[in-house]
Legacy VTK file of the C-alpha trace (Angstrom):
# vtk DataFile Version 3.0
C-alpha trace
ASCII
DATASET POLYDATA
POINTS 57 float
5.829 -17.343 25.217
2.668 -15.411 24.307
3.790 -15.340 20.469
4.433 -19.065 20.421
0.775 -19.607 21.861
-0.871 -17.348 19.106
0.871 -18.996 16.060
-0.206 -22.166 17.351
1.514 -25.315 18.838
5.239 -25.425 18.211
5.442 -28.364 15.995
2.392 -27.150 13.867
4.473 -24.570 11.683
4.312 -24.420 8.274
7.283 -22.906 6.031
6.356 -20.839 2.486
8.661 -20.562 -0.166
7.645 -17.131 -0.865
7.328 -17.432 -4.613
6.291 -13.997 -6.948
3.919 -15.528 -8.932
1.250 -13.173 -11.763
-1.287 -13.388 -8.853
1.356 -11.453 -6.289
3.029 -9.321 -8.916
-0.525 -7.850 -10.261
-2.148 -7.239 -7.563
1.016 -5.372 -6.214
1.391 -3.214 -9.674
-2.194 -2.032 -9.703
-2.146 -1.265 -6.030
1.570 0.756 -6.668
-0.221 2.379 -10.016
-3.725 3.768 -8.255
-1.156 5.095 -5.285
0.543 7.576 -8.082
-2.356 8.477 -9.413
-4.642 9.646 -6.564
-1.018 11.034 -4.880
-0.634 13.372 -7.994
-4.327 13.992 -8.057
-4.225 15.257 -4.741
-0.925 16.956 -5.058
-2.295 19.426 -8.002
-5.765 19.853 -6.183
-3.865 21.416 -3.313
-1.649 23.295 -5.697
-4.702 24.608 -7.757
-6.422 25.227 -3.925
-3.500 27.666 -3.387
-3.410 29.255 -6.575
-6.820 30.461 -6.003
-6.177 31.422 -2.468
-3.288 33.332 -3.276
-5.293 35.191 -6.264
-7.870 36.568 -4.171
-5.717 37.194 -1.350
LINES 1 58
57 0 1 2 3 4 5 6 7 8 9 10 11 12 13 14 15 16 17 18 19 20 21 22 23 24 25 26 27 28 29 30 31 32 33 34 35 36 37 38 39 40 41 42 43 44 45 46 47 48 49 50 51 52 53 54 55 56
């Protein structure tokens, strides 16, 4: 029982309620919003990077 040995000994296990609190639910939402944005700045630098290429082919 490898995984039983790395959490700890058996008795010693603690149980979270999981609660979404401000300090889970911001973090989260800024992480989600800077995703979109460099995902759609990337997305039109490609699309501009083709434009050109296709231009001068």
């Amino acid at each position: 029982m490898a995984a039983a040995s790395a959490a700890g000994v058996a008795g010693d296990t603690k149980v979270y309620t999981g609660k979404l609190t401000l300090y889970v639910l911001l973090p989260c939402g800024v992480a989600a919003t800077g995703g979109l944005i460099i995902g759609y700045d990337i997305g039109i630098s490609v699309w501009i990077g083709l434009i050109k290429w296709y231009v001068t082919c």
